[in-house]
DRENVEX-867445 format. One record per residue: x, z, y of N, C-alpha, C in turn; residue in one letter. Coordinates in steps of 0.2 Angstrom, whole numbers, padded with zeros to 4 digits, always signed. Example, Ala and Ser with C-alpha at 12.3 -4.5 7.8 and 13.67 -1.06 7.14 Angstrom:
! DRENVEX-867445
+0066+0039-0028+0062+0039-0022+0066+0039-0016a/+0064+0035-0011+0068+0036-0005+0064+0039+0000s/
//
This chain:
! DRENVEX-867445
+0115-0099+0057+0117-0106+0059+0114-0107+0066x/+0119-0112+0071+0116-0114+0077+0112-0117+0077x/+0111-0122+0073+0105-0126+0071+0098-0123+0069x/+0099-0119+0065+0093-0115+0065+0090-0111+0070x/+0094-0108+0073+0091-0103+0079+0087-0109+0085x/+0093-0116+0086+0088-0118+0089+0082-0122+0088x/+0080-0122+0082+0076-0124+0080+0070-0119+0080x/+0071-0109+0079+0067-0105+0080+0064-0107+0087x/+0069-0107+0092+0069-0104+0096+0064-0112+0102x/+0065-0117+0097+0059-0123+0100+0052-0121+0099x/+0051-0119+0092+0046-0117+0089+0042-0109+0092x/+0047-0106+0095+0042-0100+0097+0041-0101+0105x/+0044-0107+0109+0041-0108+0114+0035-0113+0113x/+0035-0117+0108+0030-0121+0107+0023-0116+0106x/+0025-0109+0101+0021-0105+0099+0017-0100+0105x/+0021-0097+0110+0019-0092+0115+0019-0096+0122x/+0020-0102+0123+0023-0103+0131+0030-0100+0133x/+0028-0096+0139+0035-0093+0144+0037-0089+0137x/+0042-0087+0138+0047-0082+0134+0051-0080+0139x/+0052-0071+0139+0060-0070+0142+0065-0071+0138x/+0070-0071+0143+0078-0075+0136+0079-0067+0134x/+0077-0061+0136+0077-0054+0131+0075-0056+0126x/+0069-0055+0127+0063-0056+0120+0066-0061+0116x/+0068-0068+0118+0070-0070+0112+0077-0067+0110x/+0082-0065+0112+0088-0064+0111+0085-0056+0105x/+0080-0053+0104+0080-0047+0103+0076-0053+0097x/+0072-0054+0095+0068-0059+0090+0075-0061+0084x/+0079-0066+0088+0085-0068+0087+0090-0064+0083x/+0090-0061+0086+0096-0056+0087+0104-0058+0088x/+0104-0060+0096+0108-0063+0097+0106-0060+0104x/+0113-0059+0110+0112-0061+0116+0109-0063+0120x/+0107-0062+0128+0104-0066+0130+0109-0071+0135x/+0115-0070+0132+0119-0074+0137+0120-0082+0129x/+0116-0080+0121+0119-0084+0120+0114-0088+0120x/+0106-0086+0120+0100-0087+0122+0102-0093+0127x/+0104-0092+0134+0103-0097+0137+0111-0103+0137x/+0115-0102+0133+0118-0107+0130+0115-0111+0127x/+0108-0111+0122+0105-0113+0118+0102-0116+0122x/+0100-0114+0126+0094-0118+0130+0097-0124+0134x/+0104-0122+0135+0110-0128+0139+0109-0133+0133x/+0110-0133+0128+0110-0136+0121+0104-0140+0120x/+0098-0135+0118+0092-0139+0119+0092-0145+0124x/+0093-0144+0129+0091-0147+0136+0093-0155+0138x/+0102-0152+0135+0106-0158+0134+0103-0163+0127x/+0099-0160+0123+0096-0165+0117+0092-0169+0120x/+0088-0167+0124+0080-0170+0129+0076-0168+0126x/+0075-0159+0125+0071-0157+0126+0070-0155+0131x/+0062-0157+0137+0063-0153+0143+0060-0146+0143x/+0066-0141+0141+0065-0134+0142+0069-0130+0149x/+0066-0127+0153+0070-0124+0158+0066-0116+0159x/+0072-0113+0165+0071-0105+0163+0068-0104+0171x/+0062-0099+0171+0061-0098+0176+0062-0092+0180x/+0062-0091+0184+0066-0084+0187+0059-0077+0191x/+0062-0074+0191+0057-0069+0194+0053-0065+0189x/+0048-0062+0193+0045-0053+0185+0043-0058+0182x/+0037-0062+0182+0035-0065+0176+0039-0074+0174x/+0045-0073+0175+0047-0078+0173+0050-0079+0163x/+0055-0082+0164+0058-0083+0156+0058-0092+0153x/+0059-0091+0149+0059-0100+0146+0053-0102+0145x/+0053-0108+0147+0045-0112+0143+0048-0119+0142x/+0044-0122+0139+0043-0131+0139+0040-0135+0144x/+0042-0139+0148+0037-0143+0150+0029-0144+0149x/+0026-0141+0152+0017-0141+0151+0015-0148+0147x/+0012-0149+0141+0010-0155+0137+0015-0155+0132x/+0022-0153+0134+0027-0155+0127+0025-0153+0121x/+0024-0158+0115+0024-0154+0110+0028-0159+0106x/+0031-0158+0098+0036-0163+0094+0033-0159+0086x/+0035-0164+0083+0031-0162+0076+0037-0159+0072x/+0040-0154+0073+0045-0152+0070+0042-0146+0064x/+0046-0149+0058+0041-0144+0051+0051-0142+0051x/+0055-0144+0047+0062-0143+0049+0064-0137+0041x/+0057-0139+0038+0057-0132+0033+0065-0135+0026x/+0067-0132+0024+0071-0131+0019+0069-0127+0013x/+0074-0132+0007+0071-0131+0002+0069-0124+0000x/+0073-0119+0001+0070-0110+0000+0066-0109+0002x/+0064-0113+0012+0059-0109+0016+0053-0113+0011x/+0052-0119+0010+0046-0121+0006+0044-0119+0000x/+0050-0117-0005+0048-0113-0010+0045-0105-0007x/+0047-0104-0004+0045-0097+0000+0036-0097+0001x/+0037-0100+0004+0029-0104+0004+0025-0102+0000x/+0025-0105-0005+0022-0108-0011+0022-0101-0016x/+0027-0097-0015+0029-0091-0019+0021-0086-0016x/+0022-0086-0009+0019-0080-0006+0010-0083-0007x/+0008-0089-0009+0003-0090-0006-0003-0087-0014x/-0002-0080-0016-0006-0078-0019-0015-0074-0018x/-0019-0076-0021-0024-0078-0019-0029-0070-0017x/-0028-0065-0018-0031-0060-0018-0032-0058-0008x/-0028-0058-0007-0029-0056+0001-0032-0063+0004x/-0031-0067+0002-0033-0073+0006-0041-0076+0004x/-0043-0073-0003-0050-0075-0005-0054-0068-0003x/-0053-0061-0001-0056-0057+0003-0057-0060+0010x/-0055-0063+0013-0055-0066+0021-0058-0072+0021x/-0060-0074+0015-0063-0082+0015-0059-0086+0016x/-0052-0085+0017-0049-0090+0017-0047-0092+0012x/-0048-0094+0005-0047-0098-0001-0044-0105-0002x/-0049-0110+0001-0052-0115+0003-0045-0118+0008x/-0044-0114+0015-0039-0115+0019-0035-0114+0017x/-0033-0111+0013-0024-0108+0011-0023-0115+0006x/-0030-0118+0002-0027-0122-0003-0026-0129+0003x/-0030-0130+0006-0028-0135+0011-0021-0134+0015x/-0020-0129+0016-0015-0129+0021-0009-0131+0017x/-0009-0128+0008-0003-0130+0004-0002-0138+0004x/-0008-0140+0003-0009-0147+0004-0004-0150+0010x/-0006-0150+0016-0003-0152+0021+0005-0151+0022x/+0007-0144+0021+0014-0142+0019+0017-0146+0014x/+0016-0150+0010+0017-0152+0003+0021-0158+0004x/+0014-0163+0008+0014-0169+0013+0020-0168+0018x/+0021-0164+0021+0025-0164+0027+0030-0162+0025x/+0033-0159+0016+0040-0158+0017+0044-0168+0011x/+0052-0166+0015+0052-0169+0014+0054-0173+0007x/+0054-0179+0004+0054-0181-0001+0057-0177-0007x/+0063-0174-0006+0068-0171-0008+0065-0163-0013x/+0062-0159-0008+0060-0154-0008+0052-0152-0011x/+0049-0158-0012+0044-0159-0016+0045-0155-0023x/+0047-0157-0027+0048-0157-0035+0049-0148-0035x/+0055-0145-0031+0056-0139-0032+0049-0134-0028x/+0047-0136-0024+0041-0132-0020+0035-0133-0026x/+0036-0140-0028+0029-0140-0035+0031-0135-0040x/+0036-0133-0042+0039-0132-0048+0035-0124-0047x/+0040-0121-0042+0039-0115-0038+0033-0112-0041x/+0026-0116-0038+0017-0114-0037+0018-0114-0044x/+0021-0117-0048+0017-0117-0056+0023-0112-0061x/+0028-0110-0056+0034-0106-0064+0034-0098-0059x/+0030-0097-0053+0031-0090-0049+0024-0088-0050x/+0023-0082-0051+0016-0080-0050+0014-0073-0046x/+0012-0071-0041+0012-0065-0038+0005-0062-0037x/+0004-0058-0043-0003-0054-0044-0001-0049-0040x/-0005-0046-0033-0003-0040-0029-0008-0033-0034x/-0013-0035-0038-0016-0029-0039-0013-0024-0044x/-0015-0021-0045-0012-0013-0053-0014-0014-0058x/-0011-0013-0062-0013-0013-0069-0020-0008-0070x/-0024-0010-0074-0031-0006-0076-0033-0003-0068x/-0036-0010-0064-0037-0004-0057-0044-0001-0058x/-0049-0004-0063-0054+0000-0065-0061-0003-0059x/-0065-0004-0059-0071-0006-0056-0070-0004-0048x/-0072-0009-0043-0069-0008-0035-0076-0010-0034x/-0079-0003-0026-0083-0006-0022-0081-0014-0019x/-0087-0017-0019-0086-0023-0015-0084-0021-0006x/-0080-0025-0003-0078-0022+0003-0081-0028+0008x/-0083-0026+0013-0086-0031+0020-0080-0030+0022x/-0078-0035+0025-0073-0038+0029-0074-0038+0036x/-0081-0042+0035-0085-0047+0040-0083-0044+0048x/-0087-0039+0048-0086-0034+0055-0080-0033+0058x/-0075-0029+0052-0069-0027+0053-0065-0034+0056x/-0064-0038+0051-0062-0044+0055-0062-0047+0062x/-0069-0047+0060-0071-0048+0071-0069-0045+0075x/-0070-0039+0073-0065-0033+0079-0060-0034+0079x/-0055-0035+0074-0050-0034+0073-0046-0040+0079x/-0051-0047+0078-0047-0052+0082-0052-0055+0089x/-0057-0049+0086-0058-0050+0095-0057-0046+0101x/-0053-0041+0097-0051-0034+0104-0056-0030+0104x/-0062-0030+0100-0066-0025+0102-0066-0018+0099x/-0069-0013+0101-0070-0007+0097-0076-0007+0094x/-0073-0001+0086-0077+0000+0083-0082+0006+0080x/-0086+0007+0079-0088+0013+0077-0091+0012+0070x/-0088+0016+0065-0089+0017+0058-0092+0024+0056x/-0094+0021+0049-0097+0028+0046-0092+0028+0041x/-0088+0033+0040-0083+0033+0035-0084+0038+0031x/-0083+0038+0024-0083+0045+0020-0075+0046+0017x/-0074+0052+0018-0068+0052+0015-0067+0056+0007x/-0059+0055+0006-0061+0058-0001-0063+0064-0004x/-0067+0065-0010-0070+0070-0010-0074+0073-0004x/-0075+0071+0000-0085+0072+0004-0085+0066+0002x/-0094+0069+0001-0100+0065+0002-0104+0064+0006x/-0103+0066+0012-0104+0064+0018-0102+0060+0022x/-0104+0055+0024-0101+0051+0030-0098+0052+0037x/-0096+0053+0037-0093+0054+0048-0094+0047+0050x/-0094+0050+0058-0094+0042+0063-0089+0044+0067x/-0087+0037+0068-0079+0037+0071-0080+0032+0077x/-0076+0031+0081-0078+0026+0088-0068+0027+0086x/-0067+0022+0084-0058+0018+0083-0056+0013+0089x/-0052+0010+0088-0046+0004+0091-0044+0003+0086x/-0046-0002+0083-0043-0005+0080-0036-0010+0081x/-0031-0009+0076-0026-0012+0077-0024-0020+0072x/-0026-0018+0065-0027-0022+0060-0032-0021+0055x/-0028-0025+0050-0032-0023+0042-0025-0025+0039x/-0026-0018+0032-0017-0019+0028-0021-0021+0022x/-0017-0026+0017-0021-0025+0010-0013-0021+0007x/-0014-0016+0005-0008-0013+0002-0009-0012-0007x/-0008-0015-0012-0009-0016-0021-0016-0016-0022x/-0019-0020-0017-0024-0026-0018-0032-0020-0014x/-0026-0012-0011-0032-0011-0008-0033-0013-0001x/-0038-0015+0002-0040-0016+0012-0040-0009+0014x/-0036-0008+0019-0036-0001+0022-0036-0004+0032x/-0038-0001+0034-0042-0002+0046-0037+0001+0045x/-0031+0001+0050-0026+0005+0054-0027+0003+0060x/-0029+0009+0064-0034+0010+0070-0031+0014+0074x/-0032+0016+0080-0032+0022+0084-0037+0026+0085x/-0037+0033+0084-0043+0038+0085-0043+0043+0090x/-0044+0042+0096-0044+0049+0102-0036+0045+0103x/-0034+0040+0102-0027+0037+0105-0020+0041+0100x/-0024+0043+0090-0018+0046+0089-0018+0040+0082x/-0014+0037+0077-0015+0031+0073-0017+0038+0068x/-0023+0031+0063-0026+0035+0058-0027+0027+0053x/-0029+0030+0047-0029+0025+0042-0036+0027+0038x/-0041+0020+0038-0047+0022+0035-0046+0016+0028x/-0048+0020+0022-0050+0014+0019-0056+0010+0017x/-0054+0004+0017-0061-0001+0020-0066+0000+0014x/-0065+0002+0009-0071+0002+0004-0075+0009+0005x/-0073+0012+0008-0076+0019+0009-0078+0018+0018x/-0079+0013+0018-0082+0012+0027-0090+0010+0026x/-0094+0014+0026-0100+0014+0026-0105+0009+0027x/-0101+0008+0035-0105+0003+0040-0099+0004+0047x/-0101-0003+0048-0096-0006+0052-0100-0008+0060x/-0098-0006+0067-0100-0009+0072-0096-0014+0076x/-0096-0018+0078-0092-0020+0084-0095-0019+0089x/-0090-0015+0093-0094-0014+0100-0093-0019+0107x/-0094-0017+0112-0097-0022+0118-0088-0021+0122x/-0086-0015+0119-0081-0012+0124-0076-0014+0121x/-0070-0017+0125-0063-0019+0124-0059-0016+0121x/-0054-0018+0116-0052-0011+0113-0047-0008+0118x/-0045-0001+0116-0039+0006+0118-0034+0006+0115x/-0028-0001+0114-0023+0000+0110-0017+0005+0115x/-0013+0008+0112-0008+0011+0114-0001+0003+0118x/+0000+0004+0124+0003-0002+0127+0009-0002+0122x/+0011-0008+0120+0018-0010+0117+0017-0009+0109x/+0011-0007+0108+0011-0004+0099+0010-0007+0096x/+0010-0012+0090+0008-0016+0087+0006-0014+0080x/+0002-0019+0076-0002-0016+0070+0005-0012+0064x/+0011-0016+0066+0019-0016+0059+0020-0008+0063x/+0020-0007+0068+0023-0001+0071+0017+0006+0068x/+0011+0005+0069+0007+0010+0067+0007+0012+0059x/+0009+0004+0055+0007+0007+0047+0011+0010+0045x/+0020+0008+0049+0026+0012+0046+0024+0018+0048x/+0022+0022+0055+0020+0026+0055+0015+0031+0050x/+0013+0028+0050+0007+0030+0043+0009+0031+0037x/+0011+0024+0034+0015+0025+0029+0020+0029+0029x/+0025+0033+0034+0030+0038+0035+0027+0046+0033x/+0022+0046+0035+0017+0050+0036+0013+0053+0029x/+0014+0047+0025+0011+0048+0018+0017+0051+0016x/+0023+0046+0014+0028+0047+0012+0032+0056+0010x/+0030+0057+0016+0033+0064+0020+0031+0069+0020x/+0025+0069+0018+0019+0077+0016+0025+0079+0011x/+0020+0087+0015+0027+0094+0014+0023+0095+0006x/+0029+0095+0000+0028+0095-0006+0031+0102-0009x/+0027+0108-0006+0029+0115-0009+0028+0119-0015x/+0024+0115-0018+0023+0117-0026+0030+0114-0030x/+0032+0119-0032+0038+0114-0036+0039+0116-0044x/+0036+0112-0048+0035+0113-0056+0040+0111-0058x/+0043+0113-0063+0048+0114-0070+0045+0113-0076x/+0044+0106-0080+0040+0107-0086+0047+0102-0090x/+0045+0104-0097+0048+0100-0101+0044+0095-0106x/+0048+0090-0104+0043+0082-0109+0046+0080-0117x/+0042+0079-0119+0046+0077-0127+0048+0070-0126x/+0051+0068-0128+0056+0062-0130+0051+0058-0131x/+0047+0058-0135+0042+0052-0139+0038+0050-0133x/+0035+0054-0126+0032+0054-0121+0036+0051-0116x/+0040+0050-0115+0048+0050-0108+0045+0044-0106x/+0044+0040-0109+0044+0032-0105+0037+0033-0100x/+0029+0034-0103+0023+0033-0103+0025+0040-0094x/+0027+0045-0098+0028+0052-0092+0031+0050-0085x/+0038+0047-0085+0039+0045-0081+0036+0038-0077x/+0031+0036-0078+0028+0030-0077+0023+0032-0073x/+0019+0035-0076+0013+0039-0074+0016+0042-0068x/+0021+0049-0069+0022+0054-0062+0027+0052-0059x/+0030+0047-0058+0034+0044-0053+0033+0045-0045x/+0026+0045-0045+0027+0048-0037+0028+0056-0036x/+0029+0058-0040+0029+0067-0038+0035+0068-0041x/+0040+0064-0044+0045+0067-0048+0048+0071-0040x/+0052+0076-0040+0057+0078-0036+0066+0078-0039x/+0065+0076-0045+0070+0074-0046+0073+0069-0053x/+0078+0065-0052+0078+0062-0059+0078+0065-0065x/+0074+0062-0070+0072+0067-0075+0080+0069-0081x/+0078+0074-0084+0086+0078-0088+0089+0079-0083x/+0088+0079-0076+0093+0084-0073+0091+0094-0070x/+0096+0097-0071+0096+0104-0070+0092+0106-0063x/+0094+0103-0058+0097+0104-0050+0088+0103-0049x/+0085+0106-0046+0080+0106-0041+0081+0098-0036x/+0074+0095-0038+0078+0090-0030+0074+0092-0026x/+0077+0086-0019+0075+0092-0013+0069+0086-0010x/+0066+0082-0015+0061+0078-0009+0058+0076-0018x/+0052+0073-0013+0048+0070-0018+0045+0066-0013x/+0040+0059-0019+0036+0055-0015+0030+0056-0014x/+0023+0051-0014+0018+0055-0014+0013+0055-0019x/+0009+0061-0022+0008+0063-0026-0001+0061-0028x/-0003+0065-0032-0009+0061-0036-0013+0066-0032x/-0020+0063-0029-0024+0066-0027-0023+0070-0020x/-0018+0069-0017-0017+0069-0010-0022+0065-0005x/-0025+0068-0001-0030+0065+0005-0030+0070+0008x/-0029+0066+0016-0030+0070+0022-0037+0067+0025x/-0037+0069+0031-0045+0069+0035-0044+0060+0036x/-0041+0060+0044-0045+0053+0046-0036+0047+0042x/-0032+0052+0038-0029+0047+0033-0028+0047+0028x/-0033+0045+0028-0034+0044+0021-0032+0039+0016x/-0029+0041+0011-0026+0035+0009-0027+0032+0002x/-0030+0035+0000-0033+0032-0006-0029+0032-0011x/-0027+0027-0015-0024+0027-0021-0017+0028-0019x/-0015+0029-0013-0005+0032-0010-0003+0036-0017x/-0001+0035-0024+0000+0038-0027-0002+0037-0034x/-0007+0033-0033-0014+0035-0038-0010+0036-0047x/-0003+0031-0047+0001+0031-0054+0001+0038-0057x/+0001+0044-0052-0001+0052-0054-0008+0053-0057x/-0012+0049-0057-0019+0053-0057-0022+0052-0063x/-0017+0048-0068-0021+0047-0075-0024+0039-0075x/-0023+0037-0070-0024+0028-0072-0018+0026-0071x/-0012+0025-0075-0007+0022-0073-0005+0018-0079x/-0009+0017-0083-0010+0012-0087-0006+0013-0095x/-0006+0020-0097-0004+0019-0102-0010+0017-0107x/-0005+0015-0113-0010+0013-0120-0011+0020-0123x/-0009+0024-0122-0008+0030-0127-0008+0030-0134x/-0002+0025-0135+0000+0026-0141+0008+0027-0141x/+0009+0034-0141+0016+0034-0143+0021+0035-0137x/+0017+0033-0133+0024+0035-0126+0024+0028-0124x/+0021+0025-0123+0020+0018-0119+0027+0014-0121x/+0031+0012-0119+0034+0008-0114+0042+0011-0116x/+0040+0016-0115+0045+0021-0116+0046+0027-0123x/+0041+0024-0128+0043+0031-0135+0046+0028-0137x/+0049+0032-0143+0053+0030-0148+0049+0031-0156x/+0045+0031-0153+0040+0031-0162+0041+0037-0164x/+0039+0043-0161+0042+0049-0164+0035+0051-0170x/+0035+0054-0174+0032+0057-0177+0026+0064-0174x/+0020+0061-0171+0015+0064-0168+0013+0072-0171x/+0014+0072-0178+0014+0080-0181+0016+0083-0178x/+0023+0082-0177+0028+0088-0176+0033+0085-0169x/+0031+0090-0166+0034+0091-0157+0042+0092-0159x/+0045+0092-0165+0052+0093-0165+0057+0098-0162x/+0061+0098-0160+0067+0104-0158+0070+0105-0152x/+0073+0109-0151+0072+0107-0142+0075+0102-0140x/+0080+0100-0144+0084+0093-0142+0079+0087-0142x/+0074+0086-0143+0070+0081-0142+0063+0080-0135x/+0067+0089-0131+0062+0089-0123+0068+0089-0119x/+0066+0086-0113+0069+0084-0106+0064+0087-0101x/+0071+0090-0097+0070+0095-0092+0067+0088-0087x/+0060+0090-0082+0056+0087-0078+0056+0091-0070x/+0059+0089-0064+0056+0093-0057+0053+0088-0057x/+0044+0093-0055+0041+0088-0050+0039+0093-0043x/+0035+0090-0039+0036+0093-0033+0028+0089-0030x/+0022+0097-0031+0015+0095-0029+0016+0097-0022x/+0010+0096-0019+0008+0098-0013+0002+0103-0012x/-0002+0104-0018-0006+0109-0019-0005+0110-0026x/-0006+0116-0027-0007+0119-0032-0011+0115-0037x/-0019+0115-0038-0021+0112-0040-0020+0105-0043x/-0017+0100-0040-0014+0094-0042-0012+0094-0048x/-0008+0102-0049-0004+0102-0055-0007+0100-0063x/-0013+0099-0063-0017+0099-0066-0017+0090-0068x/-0016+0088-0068-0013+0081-0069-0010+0079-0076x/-0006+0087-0076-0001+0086-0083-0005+0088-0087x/-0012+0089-0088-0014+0088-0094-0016+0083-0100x/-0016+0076-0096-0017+0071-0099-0012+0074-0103x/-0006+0073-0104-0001+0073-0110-0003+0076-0115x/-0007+0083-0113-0006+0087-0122-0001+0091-0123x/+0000+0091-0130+0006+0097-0131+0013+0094-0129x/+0012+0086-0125+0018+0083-0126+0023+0087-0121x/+0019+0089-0115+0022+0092-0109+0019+0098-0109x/+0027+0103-0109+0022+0110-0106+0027+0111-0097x/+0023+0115-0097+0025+0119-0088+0027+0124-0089x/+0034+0126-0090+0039+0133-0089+0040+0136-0082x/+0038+0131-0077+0039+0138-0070+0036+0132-0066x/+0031+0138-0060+0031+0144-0062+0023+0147-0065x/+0024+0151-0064+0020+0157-0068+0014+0156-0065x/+0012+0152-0058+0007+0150-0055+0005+0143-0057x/+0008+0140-0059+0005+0133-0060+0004+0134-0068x/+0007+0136-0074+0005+0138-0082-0002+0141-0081x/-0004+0147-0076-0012+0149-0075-0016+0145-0072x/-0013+0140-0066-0019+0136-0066-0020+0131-0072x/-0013+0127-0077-0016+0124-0081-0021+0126-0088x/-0022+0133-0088-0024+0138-0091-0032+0137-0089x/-0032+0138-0083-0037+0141-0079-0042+0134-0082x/-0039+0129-0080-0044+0122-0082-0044+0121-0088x/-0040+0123-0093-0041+0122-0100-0046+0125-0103x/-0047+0132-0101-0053+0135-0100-0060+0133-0099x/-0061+0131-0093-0067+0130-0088-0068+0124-0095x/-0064+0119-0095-0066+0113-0100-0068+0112-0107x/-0064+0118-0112-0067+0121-0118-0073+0125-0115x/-0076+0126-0111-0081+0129-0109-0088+0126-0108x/-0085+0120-0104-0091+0116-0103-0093+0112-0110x/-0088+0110-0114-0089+0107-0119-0093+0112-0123x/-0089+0117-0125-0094+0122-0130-0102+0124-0128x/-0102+0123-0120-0111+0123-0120-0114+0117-0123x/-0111+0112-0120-0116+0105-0123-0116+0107-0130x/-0112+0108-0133-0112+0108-0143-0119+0114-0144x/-0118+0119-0140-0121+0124-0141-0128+0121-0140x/-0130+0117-0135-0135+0116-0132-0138+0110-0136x/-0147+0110-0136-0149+0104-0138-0150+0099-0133x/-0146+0091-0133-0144+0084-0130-0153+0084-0128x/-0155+0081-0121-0161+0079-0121-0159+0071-0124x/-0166+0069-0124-0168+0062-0128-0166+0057-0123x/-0164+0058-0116-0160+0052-0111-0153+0055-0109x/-0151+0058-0115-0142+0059-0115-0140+0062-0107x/-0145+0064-0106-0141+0069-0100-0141+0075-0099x/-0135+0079-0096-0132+0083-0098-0139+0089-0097x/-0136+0097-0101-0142+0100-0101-0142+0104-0093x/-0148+0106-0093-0147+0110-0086-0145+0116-0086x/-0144+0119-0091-0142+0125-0089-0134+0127-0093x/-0130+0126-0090-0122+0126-0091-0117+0134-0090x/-0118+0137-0095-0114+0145-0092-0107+0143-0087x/-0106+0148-0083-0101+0148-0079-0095+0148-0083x/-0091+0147-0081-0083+0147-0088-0081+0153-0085x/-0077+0159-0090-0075+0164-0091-0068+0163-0085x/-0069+0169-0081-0060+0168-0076-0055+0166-0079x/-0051+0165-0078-0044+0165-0082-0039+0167-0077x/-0034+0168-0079-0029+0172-0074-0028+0167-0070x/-0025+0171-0064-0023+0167-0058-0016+0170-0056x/
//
């Protein structure tokens, strides 16, 4: 509607100062011939907005103008109140100000749109975290934040997954994402976008020096990027296993990021998303998947969510297994499907049946020393462990 646009379009010159009628028509999306219709509009109301001409011109307000225009509707306010969940905001210390500012939004809307905005906070609730996320380093913000809004650069000690080693990194910081309740730095390194996750950042500096963003980039630009980047990893292992019925609901829940295809179908699919125990170098992703790794929160009773009460004795007939693509990125990942049991076996190929061999092994192996072995008196394990026997490869 007209009236909304120009109501945006008061608000973001009150917000930025000068604007070009580009930029807003591209914000807009509209024109920039309707852009300056708007502003004929504006003008004629008594706002004094006018367009200034040459490189650094575009529309502004009158220097001092300000109007207290809130203009919210009843959806935009319920929108409000919907998004205002507590997790990313009580990491940044904003707790305290998000309940003030619901405060004053509350006060400012009008009479009308109280009752349904109230209603909202108390019948909407938006938990960003995972089910059973299991104990969390505590994460420092402090540093990151500072950099993050005062343009400075940073150098970090990061460890990534699987080392235990730290690296030092000298970044450009662009933001901070909280993505299912985890804090990840999307940053630049050597000027190419990298993702660090904040609870595996060591130690944090802010330096003296100004940060090196790529011109025109913005933090939304770099994460798609990244997140594309996750997304997209080449998935060359491609397993063929069969799931029993009584497991479907629980399997499908857990392997969702690796399926490569809907499950009961014949046909190979041609993509997959991404999978369990995936990490790169400086992107590191962390839990990008984690639903594969054995914390995706079943109860293990009976196929979660999805059994049909089947009878745990007996695995039944073959009409009671459904054909599964999934689609790893390394070999060893494949190892995942053991949680299940006999509920899921791996029929091709011939290389991933030996790697899940191979682990079942090495694991009756380690167990059978402890048994074999006398426990010390402080329950830790004994020191002398035989090597597990090869198994095919």
């Amino acid at each position: 509607m007209k009236s909304d646009r120009l109501l945006a379009i008061l608000l973001l010159l009150q917000t930025r100062g000068r604007v070009p009628a580009e930029e807003l028509a591209t914000e807009l999306e509209v024109s920039a011939r309707t852009i300056y219709r708007d502003i004929e509009a504006l003008s004629a109301a008594g706002v004094p907005v006018y367009a200034e001409r040459g490189r650094h011109g575009g529309i502004t307000l009158l220097p001092g103008y300000r109007t207290d225009v809130t203009g919210l509707t009843a959806d935009e306010a319920r929108a409000l109140f919907v998004l205002a969940a507590p997790g990313p905001h009580s990491a940044l210390g904003l707790d305290s100000a998000l309940a003030s500012a619901l405060r004053k939004v509350m006060a400012a809307l009008p009479a009308p749109h109280r009752p349904a905005a109230d209603l909202t906070s108390r019948r909407i609730l938006v938990d960003p975290d995972r089910w059973l996320p299991g104990p969390r380093t505590e994460v420092e913000l402090d540093v990151l934040h500072t950099a993050v809004f005062a343009d400075r650069r940073l150098r970090i000690r990061y460890r990534h997954g699987g080392d235990s080693r730290p690296h030092t990194y000298t970044v450009d910081p662009y933001g901070l994402v909280n993505k299912a309740g985890v804090w990840y730095l999307v940053a630049d390194r050597r000027g190419s976008p990298a993702l660090f996750r904040a609870d595996r950042i060591a130690a944090a500096t802010a330096l003296e020096d100004p940060v090196r963003r790529r011109a025109g980039v913005e933090l939304a630009d770099v994460w798609q990027t990244l997140r594309r980047r996750v997304e997209e990893r080449n998935r060359d292992v491609r397993v063929t296993a069969r799931v029993h019925r009584s497991r479907l609901g629980m399997f499908a829940r857990i392997v969702a990021p690796v399926l490569a295809a809907p499950l009961g179908t014949e046909g190979r699919g041609d993509s997959a998303g991404p999978g369990a125990g995936d990490t790169e170098d400086t992107e590191d992703t962390g839990d990008a998947g984690d639903e594969a790794d054995g914390r995706g929160g079943s109860d293990g009773r009976n196929g979660g969510d999805g059994g049909d009460g089947g009878d745990e004795g007996d695995a039944g007939d073959a009409g009671d297994w459904v054909t599964a693509r999934l689609a790893f990125s390394a070999l060893p990942a494949v190892s995942v499907l053991l949680q299940f049991g006999p509920w899921v076996r791996v029929v091709d190929p011939p290389e991933a049946v030996d790697e899940l061999l191979l682990r079942v092994r090495e694991t009756a192996a380690l167990y059978d020393s402890w048994r074999g072995a006398a426990a010390p008196s402080d329950g830790a394990p004994p020191q002398a462990v035989p090597e597990a026997p090869p198994g095919p490869r």
